[in-house]
C-alpha positions in Angstrom: -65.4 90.7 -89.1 -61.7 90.1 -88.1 -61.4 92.5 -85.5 -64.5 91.0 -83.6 -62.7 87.5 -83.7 -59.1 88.6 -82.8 -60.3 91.2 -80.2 -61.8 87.8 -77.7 -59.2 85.8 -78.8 -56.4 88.0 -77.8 -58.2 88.5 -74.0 -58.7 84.3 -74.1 -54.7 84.0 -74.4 -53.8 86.7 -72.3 -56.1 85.4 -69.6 -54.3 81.7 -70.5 -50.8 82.9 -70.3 -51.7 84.4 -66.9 -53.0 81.7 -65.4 -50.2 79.6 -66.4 -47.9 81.7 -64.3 -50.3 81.3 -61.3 -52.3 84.4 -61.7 -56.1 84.5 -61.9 -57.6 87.1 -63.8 -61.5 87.0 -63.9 -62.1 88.4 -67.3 -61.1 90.8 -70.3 -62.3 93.4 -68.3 -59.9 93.4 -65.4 -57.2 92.3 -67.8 -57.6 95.2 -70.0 -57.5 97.3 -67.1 -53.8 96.4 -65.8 -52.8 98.4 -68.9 -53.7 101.5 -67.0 -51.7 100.3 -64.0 -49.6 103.2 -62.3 -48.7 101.1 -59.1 -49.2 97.7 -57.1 -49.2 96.9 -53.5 -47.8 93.7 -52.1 -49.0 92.2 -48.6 -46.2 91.2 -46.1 -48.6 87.8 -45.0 -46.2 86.0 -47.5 -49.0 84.6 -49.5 -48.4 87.0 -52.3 -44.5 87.7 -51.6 -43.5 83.6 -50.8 -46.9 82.0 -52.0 -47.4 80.0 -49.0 -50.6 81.3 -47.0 -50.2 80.7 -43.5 -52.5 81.1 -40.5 -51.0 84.3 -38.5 -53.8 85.0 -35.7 -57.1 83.7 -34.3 -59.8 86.1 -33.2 -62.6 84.0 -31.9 -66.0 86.0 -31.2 -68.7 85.2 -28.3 -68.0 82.7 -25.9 -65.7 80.8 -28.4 -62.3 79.9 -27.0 -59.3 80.3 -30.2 -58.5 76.1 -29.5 -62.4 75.6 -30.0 -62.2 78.3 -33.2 -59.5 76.3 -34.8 -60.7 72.9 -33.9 -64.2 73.5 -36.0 -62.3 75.5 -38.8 -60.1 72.9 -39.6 -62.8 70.4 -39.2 -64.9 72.6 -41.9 -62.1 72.7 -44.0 -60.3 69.7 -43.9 -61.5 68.2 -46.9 -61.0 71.1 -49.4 -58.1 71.5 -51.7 -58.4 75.6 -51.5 -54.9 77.4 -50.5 -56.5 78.6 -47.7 -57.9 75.8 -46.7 -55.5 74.2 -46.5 -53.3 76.7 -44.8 -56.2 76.6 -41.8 -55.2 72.6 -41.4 -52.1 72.5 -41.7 -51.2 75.5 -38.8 -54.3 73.8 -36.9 -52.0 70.6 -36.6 -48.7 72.5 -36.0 -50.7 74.5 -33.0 
């Protein structure tokens, strides 16, 4: 049937033509769903706004000091190429 091809084919580009303009979108599901947006919300971190995540504040817990925190984070996740990651080692060295 040729609405049972189109219909996944349709969600495939949409899903393509998002994720060429930086957005991830997990499915057809959640992509169909934006259609019944009404409103979004934007953090002020600037990883949304500026696309540059950034390391704002350290809350160790125990008997963990913040240097000893951020030492072992940025140990963990020096070898990753995740955004985050990568945010945690980079501010690690400015600190």
């Amino acid at each position: 049937c040729a609405l049972a091809i189109a219909t996944p084919s349709a969600i495939l580009s949409g899903v393509a033509r998002a994720a060429r303009g930086g957005v991830l979108i997990k499915g057809g599901a959640p992509l169909e769903a934006l259609g019944r947006v009404d409103a979004i919300a934007f953090d002020k971190t600037g990883t949304l706004t500026e696309g540059d995540p950034r390391l704002v504040d350290i809350a160790p817990y125990g008997d963990a000091t913040e240097a000893e925190l951020l030492t072992v984070s940025a140990a963990v996740e020096a070898l990753s190429d995740h955004p985050l990651a990568q945010a945690v080692v980079r501010d690690a060295r400015t600190r």
